[in-house]
N, C-alpha and C positions, 0 to 999 in steps of 0.2 A: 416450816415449809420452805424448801427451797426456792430461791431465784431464779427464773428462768424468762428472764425480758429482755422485749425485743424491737427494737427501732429500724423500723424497716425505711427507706428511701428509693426511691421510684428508680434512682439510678444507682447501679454498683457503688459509682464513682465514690459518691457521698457516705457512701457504709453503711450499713446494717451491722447489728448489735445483737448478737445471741450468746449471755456470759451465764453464769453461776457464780453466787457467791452464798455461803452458808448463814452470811448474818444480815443477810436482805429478805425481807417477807414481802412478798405481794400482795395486791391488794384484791379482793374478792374475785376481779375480772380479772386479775392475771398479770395486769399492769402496774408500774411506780414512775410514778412523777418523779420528774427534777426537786421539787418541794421537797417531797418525801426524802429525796438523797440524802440532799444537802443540807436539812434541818437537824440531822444526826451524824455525829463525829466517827461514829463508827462505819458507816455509810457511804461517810466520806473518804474515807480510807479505803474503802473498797472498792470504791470506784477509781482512786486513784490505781489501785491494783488492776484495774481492766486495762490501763491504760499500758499495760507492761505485758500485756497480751500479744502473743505472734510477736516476738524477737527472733530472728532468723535462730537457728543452730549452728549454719554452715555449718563448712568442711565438708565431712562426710553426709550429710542428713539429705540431699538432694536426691532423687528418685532414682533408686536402683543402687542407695550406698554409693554414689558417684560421687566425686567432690567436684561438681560439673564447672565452674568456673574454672581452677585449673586446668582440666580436662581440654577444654573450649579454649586453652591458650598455647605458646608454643612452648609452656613448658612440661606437658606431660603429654600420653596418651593412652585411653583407657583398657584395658586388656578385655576380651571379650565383647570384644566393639560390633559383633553380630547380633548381641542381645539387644534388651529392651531397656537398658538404662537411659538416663537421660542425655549420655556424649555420644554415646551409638546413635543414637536416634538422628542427633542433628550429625553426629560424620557420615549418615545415609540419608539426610535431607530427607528424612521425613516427618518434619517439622510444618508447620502453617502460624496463621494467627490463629484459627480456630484451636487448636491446637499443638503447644509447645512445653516439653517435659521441664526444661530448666524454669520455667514462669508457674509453670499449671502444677506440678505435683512437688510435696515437701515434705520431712516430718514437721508438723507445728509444733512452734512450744507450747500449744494450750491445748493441743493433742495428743497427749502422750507418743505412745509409741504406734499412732498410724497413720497412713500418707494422707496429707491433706489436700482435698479436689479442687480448693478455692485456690485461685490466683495470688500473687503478688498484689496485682494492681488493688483487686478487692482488700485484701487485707488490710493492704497499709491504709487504704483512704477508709476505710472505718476505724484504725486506730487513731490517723489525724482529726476525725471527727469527734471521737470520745476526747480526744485530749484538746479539744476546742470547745467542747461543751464543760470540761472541766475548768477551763480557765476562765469560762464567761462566767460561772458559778461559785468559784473559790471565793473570793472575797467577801459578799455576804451569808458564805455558809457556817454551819455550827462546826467548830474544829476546835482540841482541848486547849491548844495556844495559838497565841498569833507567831510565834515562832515555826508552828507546825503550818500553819496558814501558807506564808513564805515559799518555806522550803516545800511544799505540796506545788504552789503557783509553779514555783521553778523547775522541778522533775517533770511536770505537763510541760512546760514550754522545751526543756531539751529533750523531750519526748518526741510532742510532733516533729522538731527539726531531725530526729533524727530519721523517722519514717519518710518525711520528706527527702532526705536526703537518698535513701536508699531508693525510694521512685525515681529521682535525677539519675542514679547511675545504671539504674535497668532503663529507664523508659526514655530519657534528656526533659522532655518542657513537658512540664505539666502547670496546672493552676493554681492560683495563688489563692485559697481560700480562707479567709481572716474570720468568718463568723460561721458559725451553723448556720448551715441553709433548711429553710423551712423546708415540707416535704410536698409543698401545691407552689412553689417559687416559679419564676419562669428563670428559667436557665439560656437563653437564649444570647445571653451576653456572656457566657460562658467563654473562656479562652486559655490557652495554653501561654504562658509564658514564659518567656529567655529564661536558660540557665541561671543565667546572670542575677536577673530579677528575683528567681526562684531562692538564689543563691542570699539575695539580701536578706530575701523575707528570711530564710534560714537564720542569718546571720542577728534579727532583730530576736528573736527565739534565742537564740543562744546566750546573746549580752542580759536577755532579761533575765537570763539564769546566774550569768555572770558576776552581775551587780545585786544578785540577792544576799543576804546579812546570814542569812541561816542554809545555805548549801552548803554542803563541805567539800572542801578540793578532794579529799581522800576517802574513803569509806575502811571504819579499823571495826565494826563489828561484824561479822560471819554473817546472820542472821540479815542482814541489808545488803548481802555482799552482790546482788543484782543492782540495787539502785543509782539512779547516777547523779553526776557532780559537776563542781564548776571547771576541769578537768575532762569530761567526756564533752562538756558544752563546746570549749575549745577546739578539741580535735574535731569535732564537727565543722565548726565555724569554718576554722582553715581548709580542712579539707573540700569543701563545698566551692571555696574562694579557687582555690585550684583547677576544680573541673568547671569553673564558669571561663577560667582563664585560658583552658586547653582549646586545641582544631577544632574539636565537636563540636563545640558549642558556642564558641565565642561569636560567631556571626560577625565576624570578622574586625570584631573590637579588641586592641589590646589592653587585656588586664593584670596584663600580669606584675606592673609595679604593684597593683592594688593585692594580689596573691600573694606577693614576696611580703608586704607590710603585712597582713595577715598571718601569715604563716612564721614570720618570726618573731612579731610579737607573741604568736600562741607557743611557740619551742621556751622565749624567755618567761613566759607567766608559770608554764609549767617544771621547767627545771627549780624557780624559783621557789614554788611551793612542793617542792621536797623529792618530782620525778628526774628518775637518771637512768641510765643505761644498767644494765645487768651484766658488771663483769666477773665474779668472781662465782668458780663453782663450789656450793654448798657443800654438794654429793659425791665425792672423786671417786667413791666407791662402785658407783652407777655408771656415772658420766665423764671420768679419767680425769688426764690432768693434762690435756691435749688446751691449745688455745683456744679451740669452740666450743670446749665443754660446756661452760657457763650460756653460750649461744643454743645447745641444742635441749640444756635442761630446762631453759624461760619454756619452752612450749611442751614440755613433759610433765611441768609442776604446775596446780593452781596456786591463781595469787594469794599470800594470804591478807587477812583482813584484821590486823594491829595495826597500834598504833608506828612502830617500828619496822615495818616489813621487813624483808628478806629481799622480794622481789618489788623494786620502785620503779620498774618500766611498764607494767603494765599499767592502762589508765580505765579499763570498761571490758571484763571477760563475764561471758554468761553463767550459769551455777545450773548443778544437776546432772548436764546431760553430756555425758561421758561416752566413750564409743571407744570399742575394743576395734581398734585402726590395724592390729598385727594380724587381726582375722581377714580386715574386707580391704586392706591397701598397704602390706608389704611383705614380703615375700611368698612364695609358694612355690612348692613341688609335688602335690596333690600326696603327701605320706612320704615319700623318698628322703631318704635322707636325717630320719628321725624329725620331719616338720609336719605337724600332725594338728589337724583343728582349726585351718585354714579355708576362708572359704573363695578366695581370689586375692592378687595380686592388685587388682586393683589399677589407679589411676601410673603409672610408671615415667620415671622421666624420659625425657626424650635426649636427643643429643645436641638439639638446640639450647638447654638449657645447661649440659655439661657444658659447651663449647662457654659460656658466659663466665666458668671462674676463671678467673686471672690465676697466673702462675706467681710465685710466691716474690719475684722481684716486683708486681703491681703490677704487669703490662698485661695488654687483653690475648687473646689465643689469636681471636682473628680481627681484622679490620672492621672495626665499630660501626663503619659508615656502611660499606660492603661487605657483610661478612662473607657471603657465597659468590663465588663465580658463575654460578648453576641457578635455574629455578629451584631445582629441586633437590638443591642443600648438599649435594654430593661432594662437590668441589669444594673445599673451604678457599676462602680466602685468607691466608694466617699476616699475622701484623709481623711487619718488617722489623721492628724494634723488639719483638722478642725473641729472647735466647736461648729460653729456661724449657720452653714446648717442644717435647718428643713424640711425634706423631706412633711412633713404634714401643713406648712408654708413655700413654698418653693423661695416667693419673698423677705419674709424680711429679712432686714440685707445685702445689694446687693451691689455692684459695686452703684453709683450714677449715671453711664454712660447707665446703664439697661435701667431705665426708660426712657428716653432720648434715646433710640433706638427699643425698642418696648414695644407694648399694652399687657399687660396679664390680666386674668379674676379678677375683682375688680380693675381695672387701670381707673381713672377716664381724661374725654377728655372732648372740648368743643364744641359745634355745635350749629352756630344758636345763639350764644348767652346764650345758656343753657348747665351748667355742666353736663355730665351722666358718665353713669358706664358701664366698657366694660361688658359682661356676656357672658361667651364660655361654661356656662355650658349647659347642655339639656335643653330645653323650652328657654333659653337665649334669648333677640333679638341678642346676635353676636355668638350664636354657634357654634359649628365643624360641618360643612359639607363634610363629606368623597364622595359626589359626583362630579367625575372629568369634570363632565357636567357642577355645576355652580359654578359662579364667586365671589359671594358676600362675601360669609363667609369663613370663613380659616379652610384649611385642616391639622391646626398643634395646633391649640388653642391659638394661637398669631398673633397679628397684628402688620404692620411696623408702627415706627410714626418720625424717627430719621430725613427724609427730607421731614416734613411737619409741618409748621409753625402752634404752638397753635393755635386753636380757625378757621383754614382755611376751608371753607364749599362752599358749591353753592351759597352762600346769599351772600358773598361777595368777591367771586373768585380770593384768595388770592394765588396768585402761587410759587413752590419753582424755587429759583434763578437757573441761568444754572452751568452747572456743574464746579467742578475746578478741575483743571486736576492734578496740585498739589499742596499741601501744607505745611506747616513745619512739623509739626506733623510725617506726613507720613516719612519724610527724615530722622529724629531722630531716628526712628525705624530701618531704614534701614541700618543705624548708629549701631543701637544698635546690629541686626541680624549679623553683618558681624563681630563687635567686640567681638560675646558672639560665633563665629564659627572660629575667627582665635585665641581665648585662653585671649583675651584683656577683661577678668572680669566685673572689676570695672568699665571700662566706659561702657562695657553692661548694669550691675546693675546703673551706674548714668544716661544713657541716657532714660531708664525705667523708673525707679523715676521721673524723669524732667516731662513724659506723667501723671504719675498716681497723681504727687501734686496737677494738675490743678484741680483734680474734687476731691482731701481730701484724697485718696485710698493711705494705707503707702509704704512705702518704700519695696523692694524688702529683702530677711533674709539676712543677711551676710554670707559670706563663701559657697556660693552654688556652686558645682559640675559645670564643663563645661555643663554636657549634661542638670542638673535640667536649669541650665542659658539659654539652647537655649529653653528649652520647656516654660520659662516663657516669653521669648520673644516670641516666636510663639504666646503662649497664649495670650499676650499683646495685639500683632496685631491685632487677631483675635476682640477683644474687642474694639478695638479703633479705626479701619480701616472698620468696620462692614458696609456694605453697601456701600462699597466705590469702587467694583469692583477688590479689592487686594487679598482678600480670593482667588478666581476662582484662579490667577497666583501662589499664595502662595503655594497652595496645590500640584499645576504640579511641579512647579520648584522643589518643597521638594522632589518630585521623582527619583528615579534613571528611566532613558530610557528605561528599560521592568517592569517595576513598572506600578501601575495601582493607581487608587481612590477605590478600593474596600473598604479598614479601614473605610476612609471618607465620600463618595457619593454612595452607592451601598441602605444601608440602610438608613433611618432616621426617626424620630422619631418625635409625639408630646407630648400634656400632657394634658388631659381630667381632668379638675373638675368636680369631683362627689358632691354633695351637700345633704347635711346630711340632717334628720328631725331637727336638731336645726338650720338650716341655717347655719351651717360650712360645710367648703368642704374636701373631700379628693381628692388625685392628683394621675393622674395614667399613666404611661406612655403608649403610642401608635407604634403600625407601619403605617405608613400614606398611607402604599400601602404594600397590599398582596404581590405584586410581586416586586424585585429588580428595582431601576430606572433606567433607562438606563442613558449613559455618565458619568462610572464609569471603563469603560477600558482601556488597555494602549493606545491604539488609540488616545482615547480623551485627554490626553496631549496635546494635538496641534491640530490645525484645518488643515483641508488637504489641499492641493496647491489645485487649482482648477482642474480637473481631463482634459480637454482638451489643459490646460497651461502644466502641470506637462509632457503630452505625445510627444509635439511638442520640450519642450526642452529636454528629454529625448532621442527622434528621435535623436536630434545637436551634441548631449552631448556624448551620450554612455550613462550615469548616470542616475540610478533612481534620480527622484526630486519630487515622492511624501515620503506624510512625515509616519513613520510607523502604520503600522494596515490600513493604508486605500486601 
């Protein structure tokens, strides 16, 4: 008889528990004890499998096939923005607490392939509660070794941090809850705490994984290629230490030496134990022999699971759930053109995010500090010390990483078997469509191509791998942001350098200003992290708490080739929408508790617990 038990709690907050597992039997009425669990090894096992339950998907999996975090940032914007996906929704503010599509609707991972109606908030705070009922249990349970004992404690603990973690950057303070709370408790001492705070407790979670004897930094068998290590511990750790240390949240303490000593001891433990950047390409046959090859196959390829890998930059990617991205987010011309089996273009860049590659001597297109003259993005402001920037040729001479993260007009792709050439001018097959009714063609004059393997079409349903939740790259950066904001220079400018050598892009200038230092790390990220769902938290956290995204997401822009009578073009920039987008207010910093959770602990508490503006 199957499992189907259920731990109900009087509040969301705390979780509920509705799992299945096939070698769980019930007991007459329905229910199993804790006893019952943990008195049997196999039990125990499977419980700890609950606790691997609801790992996000990203990317694509957000409601409506939207990769709504990018979407929600100033680096894309989603075609079809009349519909009912989840960036439409909020670019027409019709969003609430009651409800909001980016928190409320998802595929789950323990749902197959259907959208799930339960929240973030719920979710994760009943995974944090299973993985605190697991760790209060592990120790006197029946397990076939104490080696297995360990490494079980450990997986729990950078379990919860990590769900925690992922509530800190949707929601900021949440509570710091260290035991199962009974289900008759009085809650009333209940409170939200600092980032900070939240951030230790993370932090304690993660060393106990840290300092276990039987985790492994690496994972080399397939078959566990979900579970995680002392390695995924890390990059949590760090990462959390950063966003205590950012505007949002810092409540106006500086952390950030505390961020920079975090984040680079976690850069040296992991290159240490065998993680490195991913420069050489495998595949030349796919992916050329261009300097970002190697850059745009890391997220074309899953990681493998040897002892030897291939790929040593990835440290934690999910397994399974694949997603045909050439269907629902990059290119389209509804059948023209021989592109057939398309169902939208999807999330599309914007020309805020072109404007971010440097030209190939390292200098930025526009001034870091200011890049617009304009609100509304029309005006660039271009940086005086570049040379290399041809407004009238405005792809060549580029970052190498460009091409390798989006399509622009003359970018040539494969399908079918057959080279073509994008075309976004007028009469184009891949032209601008400013209508928010349809899907196919881009409202920005750009297409995405960064996670979609060369040459993948309907003819041979080549899909991109599942997501990875992190990787080195990412952590270097993170590295580098917290070095170039606690005054530690040079390792800012070397751990920069380390990202931009992989793909030939020079060296950072010597002797740069603390504040030039963080704006080129900003810029860096933005360029390297571009589609990775880091933009969307990058831009909140850089906030102070009544700060808004107006600079950023209020306006944004494309670029229209016009096309001469010689067949040259001119390039012209856009507003992609008459009116302001919405999800560019302080509100939108943070997604709001759920509004019927937020009231019930409010009632306990005394305390507001929703999060501002909503």
């Amino acid at each position: 008889m199957k499992l189907k038990y259920c731990i109900i709690s009087s509040f969301i907050m705390l979780g509920g528990l509705c799992s299945c597992a096939d070698v769980l039997d019930t007991a007459p009425d329905g229910r199993l004890s804790m006893e019952d669990i943990f008195s049997d090894p196999i039990k125990v096992g499977a419980f700890l499998n609950t606790c691997y339950n609801h790992l996000p998907r990203k990317g694509y999996f957000y409601w409506g096939w939207d990769p709504a975090p990018v979407s929600l940032s100033d680096d894309a914007w989603t075609s079809g923005d009349g519909g009912s996906g989840a960036s439409p929704k909020v670019y027409r503010g019709i969003v609430s607490a009651s409800d909001h599509p980016v928190r409320d609707a998802w595929l789950d991972d323990s749902q197959k392939n259907t959208w799930c109606t339960n929240n973030y908030w719920a979710r994760y705070w009943q995974q944090i509660r299973l993985c605190t009922q697991f760790i209060e249990n592990i120790d006197d349970a029946a397990v076939n070794s104490e080696m297995d004992r360990d490494r079980f404690r450990a997986e729990a603990h950078v379990l919860r941090a990590y769900f925690y973690s992922e509530l800190v950057k949707w929601f900021g303070k949440v509570p710091v809850v260290r035991e199962s709370i009974a289900f008759d408790a009085n809650f009333s001492g209940m409170r939200r705490e600092s980032v900070y705070d939240v951030a230790k407790f993370i932090e304690e979670d993660c060393d106990a994984a840290i300092y276990s004897d039987n985790l492994p930094w690496r994972i080399t068998t397939a078959s566990e290629g979900l579970r995680v290590t002392k390695a995924v511990a890390w990059a949590i750790k760090s990462k959390m230490m950063l966003f205590a240390a950012s505007p949002l949240f810092n409540e106006g303490a500086d952390h950030w030496e505390e961020a920079y000593t975090v984040n680079r001891e976690a850069v040296n433990e992991l290159k240490s134990h065998g993680y490195e950047l991913f420069k050489e390409c495998t595949n030349p046959t796919t992916y050329g022999t261009g300097k970002a090859a190697a850059f745009r196959q890391l997220f074309n390829t899953a990681a493998d699971y040897v002892a030897e890998p291939r790929d040593r930059e990835t440290i934690w990617q999910h397994v399974g759930h694949t997603c045909f991205v050439w269907h629902i987010g990059y290119i389209g011309s509804k059948g023209m053109n021989g592109i057939d089996g398309t169902y939208a273009c999807g999330a599309c860049p914007t020309q805020e995010l072109v404007d971010a590659f440097n030209t190939l001597d390292g200098e930025p297109i526009l001034d870091l500090e200011k890049p617009y003259k304009d609100e509304k993005h029309l005006q660039p402001n271009y940086n005086s010390r570049n040379i290399q920037y041809n407004p009238d040729d405005p792809f060549a001479n580029r970052d190498p990483r460009m091409e390798e993260t989006l399509m622009h007009n003359g970018s040539t792709f494969v399908w079918s078997g057959e080279t073509k050439t994008v075309q976004t001018y007028k009469g184009g097959y891949n032209e601008i469509n400013l209508n928010p009714g349809q899907v196919y063609n881009t409202r920005t004059g750009y297409y995405h191509c960064k996670f979609v393997q060369p040459g993948a079409c309907k003819q041979n349903g080549i899909q991109t791998p599942a997501w990875k939740f992190f990787r080195l790259a990412e952590i270097i950066l993170d590295y580098a942001e917290a070095a170039a904001e606690a005054g530690h220079l040079t390792d800012a400018k070397d751990a920069v350098d380390e990202i931009r050598a992989r793909v030939g892009m020079p060296k950072l200038l010597d002797n740069l200003s603390q504040k030039e230092m963080i704006l080129r790390v900003r810029n860096e990220r933005q360029v390297e992290l571009a589609w990775e769902e880091c933009r969307y938290f990058d831009l909140r956290r850089w906030q102070q708490p009544e700060g808004d995204l107006s600079e950023s997401c209020q306006w944004l822009t494309g670029m229209e080739p016009i096309r001469q009578s010689d067949g040259t073009f001119k390039y012209e920039r856009y507003s992609i929408s008459k009116n302001p987008r919405g999800g560019y207010e302080m509100r939108d910093l943070l997604l709001p508790v759920p509004v019927a959770e937020a009231a019930r602990l409010e009632a306990v508490t005394g305390e507001s617990w929703q999060n501002p503006g909503w």
